[in-house]
C-alpha positions, 0 to 999 in steps of 0.5 A: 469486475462488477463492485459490490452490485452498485448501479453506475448511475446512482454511483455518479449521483453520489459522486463514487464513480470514479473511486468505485471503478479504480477499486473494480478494475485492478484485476484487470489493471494488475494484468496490463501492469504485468505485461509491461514489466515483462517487456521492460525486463531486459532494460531492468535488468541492465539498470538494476543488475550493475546496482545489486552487485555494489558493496554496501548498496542501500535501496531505500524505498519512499514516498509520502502517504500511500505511496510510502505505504508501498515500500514499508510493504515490500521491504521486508521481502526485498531484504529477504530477497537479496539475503545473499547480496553481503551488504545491502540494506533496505529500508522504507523512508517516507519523503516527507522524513527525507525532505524534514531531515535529510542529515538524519536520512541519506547517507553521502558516502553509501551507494544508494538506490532510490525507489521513488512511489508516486501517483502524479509526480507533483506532491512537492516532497517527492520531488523535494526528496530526488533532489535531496538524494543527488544533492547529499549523496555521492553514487546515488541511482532512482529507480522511479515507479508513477502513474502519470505520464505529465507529471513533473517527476517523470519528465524530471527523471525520464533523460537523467542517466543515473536514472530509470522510470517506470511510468504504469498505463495511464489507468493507474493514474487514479482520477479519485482522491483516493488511491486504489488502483494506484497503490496496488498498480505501484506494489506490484510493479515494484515487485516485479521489477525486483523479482520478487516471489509472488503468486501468478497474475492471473490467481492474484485477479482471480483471488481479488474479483471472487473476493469481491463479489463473493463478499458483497453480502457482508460488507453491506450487513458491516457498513449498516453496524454502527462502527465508529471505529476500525483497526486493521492489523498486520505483521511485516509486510502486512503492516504497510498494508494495514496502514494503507487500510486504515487510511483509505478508510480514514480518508474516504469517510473524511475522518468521521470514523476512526481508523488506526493499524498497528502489527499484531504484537504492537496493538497489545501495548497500549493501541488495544485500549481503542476498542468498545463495542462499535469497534471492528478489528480486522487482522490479516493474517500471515501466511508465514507459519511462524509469524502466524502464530502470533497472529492467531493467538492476538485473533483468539484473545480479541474474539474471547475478550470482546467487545469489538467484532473481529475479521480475520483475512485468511487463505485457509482453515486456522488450524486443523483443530479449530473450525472455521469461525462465521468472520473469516473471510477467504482469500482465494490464494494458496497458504504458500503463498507469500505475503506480498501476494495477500496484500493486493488482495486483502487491499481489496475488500478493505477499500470496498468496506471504506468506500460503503462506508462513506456511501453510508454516510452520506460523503462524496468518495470521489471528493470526500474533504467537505472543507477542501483542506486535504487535496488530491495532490498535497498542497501547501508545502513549503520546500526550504533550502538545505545548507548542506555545510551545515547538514553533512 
């Protein structure tokens, strides 16, 4: 997939090279990923079938930063999904929760599975956090999804026999600070492995390259406003997309702009105070008829009152009676589609709105911390021993 018409010389000047051809290539990734998942499905299964049977299992999904992001985006639908399992639970915890207060976050005497998100596999909390899980907890299984094959995680887990990795092709393994194809390379993944409803692979592609280069224009005519601040707004599933938004901006422009998220009926309570005139609000829209008239009822008050600019990502007219506003942007997939099917999608054109932004600016997307405090893998972390006598 060409990106936004940006020529590869100048993008390896600019040092973008390698975060604009990890935001280009997921269609093509998210293909490669699904095939894998399909030829791993009977190895799965015989993992995860024996666990969804287990009273009381608690499937807790985690990871630090984006990756955590991955599991407040799935759990809402896998909770949904395994309605019919009397029992289960399934909550997204970050590691960077479980490593600061494991008394607070495992339970010893629920079975549980952990699902672990991580890119390399070397962040200390996630880790940190495996160790925990066998340490605090009675039965507890790791279903691990990565993207790098010599990180310690991986060869960590890959011969326990309580355990089952998931290492994604090695282009997943984002060479950019930021995590694009990554993030979205692990959502689905994590998707298919637990089955969950989605749309097929090839209309999730499909929907992501007409998305981007059929919206180049105005990404460009955005990054050219001056917008200080950005909001990106979701409801359930599209709240960990939301937040995973907001930080691929914040991190991309090295905090020069603002980025926050929040749901749709959160932001009024308090958040909404953020906006002027250089903001830009962009909410993605359910496709959940319910949910989604809150949504729209948040969209009409922000474009009545002002002053910020209000996107809407939507996959259809906003109702029969009201006509297309000129800051809808289309997502290319049906209105029956699930939400977790918008997710990868709207990711998309929100990666390529922060990626020109930082062009605009003048940083580095590849490296964008001029100071070299934040890193790649997180550095810095101290793990300190646990005296579970004292944490039961």
């Amino acid at each position: 997939m060409t990106l936004l018409h940006l020529d590869p010389t100048d993008l390896d000047h600019r040092g973008a090279a390698h975060t604009a051809r990890e935001i280009a290539q997921q269609p093509a990734v998210w293909q490669t990923v699904y095939a894998q998942l399909q030829a791993e499905r009977p190895a799965l299964d015989v993992f995860l079938a024996p666990l969804l049977a287990l009273p009381q299992l608690r499937i807790v999904l985690t990871g630090a930063g984006s990756s955590s992001f991955i599991g407040q985006c799935i759990a809402p639908a896998l909770l949904r999904h395994l309605g019919a399992h009397p029992g289960i639970r399934v909550e997204a915890l970050a590691t960077t929760d479980i490593v600061s207060s494991p008394d607070q976050c495992l339970q010893a005497e629920v079975p549980t599975l952990l699902v672990s998100f991580a890119r390399s596999g070397n962040s200390p909390e996630s880790l940190a956090a495996v160790d925990l899980a066998d340490q605090f907890i009675k039965t507890c299984h790791h279903l691990v999804i990565t993207c790098a094959a010599d990180g310690t995680l991986n060869r960590r887990m890959a011969g326990k026999s309580n355990a089952r990795v998931l290492l994604l092709p090695d282009e997943t393994n984002d060479r950019a600070f930021a995590m694009t194809s990554s993030f979205s390379g692990m959502l689905l993944a994590a998707v298919w492995a637990f089955d969950l409803p989605l749309a097929p692979v090839a209309d999730l592609a499909r929907a992501a390259q007409t998305l981007a280069e059929g919206e180049t224009d105005r990404l460009y005519a955005l990054t050219d406003k001056p917008f200080e601040r950005f909001v990106f707004l979701g409801s359930n599933t599209l709240l960990g997309l939301a937040r995973e938004a907001a930080l691929k901006m914040l991190e991309l422009t090295d905090g020069k702009l603002v980025a926050m998220a929040d749901s749709t009926l959160g932001f009024r309570h308090g958040p909404k105070t953020i906006l002027n005139d250089r903001t830009l609000v962009v909410i993605i829209l359910s496709n959940d008829p319910y949910t989604r008239q809150y949504d729209l009822d948040l969209l009409r008050e922000l474009r009545q009152q002002g002053p910020a600019r209000v996107l809407a990502l939507r996959t259809s007219a906003l109702n029969g009676a009201e006509a297309p506003h000129a800051d809808d942007v289309t997502l290319a997939l049906p209105a029956s589609a699930p939400d977790l099917a918008l997710a990868p999608v709207a990711l998309v054109f929100a990666q390529c709105l922060a990626l020109l932004a930082s062009l605009q600016l003048g940083i580095t997307p590849d490296n964008p911390s001029a100071s070299g405090t934040v890193t790649r893998v997180v550095s810095g972390v101290t793990i300190h021993p646990v005296n579970q006598q004292q944490h039961p």
